[in-house]
C-alpha positions as CSV (number, residue, x, y, z in Angstrom):
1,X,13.5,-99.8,173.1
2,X,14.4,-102.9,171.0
3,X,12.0,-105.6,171.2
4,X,13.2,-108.4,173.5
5,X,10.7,-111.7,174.5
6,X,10.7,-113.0,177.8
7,X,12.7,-115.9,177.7
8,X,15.5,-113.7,175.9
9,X,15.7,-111.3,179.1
10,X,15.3,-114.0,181.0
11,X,19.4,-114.0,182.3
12,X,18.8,-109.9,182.5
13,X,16.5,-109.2,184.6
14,X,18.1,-109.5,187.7
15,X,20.2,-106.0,187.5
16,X,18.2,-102.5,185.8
17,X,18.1,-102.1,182.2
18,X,19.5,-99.1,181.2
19,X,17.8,-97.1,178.7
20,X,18.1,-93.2,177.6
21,X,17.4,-90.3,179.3
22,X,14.3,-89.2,177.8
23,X,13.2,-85.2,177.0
24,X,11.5,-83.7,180.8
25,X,9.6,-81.4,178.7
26,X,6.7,-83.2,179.9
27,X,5.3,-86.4,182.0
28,X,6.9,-88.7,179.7
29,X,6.9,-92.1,181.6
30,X,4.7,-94.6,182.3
31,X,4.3,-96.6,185.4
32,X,2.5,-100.0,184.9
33,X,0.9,-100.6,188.7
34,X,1.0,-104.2,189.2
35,X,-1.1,-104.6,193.0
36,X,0.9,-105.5,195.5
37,X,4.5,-104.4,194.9
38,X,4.4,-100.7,196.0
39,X,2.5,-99.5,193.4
40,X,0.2,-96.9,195.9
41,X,3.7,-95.7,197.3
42,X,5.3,-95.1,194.0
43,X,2.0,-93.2,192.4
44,X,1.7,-91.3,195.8
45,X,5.4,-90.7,195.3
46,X,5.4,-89.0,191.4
47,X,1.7,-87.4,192.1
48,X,0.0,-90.1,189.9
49,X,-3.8,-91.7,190.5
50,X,-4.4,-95.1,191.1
51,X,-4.4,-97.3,188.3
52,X,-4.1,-100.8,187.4
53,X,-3.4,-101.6,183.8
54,X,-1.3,-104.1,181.4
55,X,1.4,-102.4,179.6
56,X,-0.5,-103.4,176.4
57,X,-3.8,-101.7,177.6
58,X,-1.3,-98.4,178.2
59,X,0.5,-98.6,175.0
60,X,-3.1,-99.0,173.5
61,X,-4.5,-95.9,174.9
62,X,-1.3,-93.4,174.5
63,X,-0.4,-94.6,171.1
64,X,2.8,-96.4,170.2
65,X,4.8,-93.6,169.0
66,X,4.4,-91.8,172.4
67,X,5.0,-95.1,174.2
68,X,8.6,-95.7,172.8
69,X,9.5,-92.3,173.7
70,X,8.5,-92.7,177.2
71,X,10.4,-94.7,180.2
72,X,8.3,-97.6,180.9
73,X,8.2,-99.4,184.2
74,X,7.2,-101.6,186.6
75,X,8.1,-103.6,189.8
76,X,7.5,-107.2,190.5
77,X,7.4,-108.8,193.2
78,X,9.0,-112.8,194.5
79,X,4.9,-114.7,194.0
80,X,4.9,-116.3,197.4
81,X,5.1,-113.3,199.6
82,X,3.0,-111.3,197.0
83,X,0.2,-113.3,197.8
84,X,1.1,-113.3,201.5
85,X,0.2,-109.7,201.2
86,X,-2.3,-109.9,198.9
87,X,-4.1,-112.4,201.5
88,X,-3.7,-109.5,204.1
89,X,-4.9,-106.8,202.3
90,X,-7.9,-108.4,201.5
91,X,-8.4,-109.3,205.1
92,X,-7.6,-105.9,206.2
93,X,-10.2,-104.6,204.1
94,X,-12.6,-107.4,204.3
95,X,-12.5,-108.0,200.4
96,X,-14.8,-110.9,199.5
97,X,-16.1,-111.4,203.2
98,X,-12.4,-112.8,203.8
99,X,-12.1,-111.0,207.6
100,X,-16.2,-111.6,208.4
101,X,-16.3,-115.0,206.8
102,X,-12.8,-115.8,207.4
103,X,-10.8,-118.9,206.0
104,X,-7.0,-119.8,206.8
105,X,-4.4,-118.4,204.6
106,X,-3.5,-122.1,203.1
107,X,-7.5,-122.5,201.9
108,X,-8.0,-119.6,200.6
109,X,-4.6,-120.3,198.6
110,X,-6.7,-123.3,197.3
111,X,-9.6,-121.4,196.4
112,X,-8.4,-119.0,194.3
113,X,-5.2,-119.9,192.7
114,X,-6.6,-123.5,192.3
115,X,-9.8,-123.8,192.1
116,X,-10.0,-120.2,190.9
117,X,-13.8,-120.1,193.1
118,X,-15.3,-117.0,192.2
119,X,-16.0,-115.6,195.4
120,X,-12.3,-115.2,196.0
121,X,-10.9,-115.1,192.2
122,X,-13.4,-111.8,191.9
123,X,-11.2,-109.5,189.5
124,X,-8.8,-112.2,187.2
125,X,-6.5,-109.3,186.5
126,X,-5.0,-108.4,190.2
127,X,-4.1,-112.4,189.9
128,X,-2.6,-112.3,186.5
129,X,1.1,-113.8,186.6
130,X,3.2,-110.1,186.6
131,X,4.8,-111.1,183.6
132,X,1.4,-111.4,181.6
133,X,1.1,-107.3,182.7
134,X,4.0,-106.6,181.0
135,X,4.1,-108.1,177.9
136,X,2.4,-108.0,174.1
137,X,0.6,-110.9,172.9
138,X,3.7,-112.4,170.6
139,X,5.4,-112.4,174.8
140,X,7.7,-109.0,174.1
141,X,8.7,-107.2,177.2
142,X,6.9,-103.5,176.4
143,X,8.8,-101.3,179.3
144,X,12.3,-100.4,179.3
145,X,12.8,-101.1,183.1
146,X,11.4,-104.0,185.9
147,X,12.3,-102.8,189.3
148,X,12.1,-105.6,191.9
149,X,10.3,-105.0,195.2
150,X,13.2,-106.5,197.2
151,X,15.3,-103.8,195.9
152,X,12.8,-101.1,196.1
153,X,15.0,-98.2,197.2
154,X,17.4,-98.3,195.1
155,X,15.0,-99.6,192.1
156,X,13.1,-96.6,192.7
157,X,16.0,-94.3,193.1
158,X,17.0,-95.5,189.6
159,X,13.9,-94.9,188.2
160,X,13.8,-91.5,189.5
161,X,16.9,-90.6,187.8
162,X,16.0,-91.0,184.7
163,X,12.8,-89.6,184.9
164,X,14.3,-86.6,186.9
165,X,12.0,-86.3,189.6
166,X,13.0,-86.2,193.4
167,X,12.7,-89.4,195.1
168,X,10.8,-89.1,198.0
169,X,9.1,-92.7,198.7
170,X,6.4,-93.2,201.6
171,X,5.3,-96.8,202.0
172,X,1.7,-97.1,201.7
173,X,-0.9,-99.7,201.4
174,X,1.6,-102.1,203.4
175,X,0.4,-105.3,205.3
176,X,1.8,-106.4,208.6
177,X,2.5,-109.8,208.9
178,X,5.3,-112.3,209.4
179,X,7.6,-113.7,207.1
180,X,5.9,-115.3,203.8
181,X,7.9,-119.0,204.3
182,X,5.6,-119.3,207.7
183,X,1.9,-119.1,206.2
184,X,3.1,-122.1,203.7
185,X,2.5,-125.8,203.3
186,X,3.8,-127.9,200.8
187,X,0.6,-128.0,199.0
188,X,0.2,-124.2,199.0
189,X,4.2,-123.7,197.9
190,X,3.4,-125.9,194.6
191,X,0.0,-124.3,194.2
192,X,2.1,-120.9,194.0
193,X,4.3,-122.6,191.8
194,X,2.7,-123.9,189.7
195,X,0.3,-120.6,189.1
196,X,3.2,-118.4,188.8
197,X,5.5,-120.9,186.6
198,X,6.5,-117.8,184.3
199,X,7.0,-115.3,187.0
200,X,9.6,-117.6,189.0
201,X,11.5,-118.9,185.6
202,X,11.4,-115.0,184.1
203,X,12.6,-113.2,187.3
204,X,14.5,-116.4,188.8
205,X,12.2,-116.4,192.4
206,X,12.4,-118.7,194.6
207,X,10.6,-120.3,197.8
């Protein structure tokens, strides 16, 4: 893949990047699991284990001749109903006391993407900005494809395509709850903001 920084894709993003079909001989993709945009589903979906992992870190560990003959990708996700879910999930599952020793959504906004407290900022990576998965140190995009979670069927589907594999997606992993705009107040929507400056300018979210 040619070597593109952030800001360059910046006016790309919003439509797939088409790459090359790549040789089926073998597993030759990697998916880079960023929590909380479908990543269980998608892994469930191509037989894959759980695993969570900067696209640097995977480049790292398979080598960089094997990486740019693989189709890379991800999915990200708009920051304010990521972390809507990621609130849920952790409530669901009682993650840092949150369901025993509960707090309201807007606090625990506070806590950890503010104050970054450590009983609720426990593993910095699931909080990273999604851009900072995806991208080398000198900013460069490293996968040839960012699906959005918005357009996750036919994201997927496309991704599927080129890697020739049936698409056959199951959603897993999913929270219930209402839309993201209702948990909000203004102090929380610029909290988000401001924590995920990159990921809204990048991938052109909004509240």
């Amino acid at each position: 893949m040619t070597d593109k920084t952030a800001i360059q894709i910046n006016s790309e993003l919003s439509e797939p990047r088409k790459t090359n079909q790549k040789d089926d001989a073998q597993r030759d993709f990697t998916f880079i699991h960023i929590n909380k945009n479908a990543g269980c589903s998608i892994e469930d979906a191509l037989g894959l284990k759980t695993a969570h992992k900067t696209a640097q870190v995977a480049r790292e560990q398979i080598g960089s001749e094997q990486w740019q003959n693989q189709f890379t990708f991800s999915f990200v996700r708009n920051p304010w109903d990521r972390v809507v879910s990621q609130y849920h999930y952790r409530l669901t599952i009682n993650k840092t006391n949150l369901a025993s020793d509960k707090i309201s959504f807007n606090d625990w906004v506070k806590l950890t993407y503010q104050n970054k407290d450590s009983v609720y900022y426990d593993k910095p990576l699931l909080f990273m900005q999604q851009i900072d998965w995806l991208v080398d140190a000198d900013s460069t995009i490293l996968v040839d494809f960012i699906g959005r979670f918005e357009n996750l069927e036919s994201d997927f589907r496309y991704v599927c395509k080129q890697i020739n594999h049936p698409y056959n997606l199951l959603h897993l992993n999913s929270t219930i709850h209402d839309n993201y705009k209702q948990y909000y107040n203004d102090e929380s929507v610029d909290i988000v903001r401001r924590y995920f400056i990159n990921d809204i300018r990048i991938f052109n979210y909004m509240f």
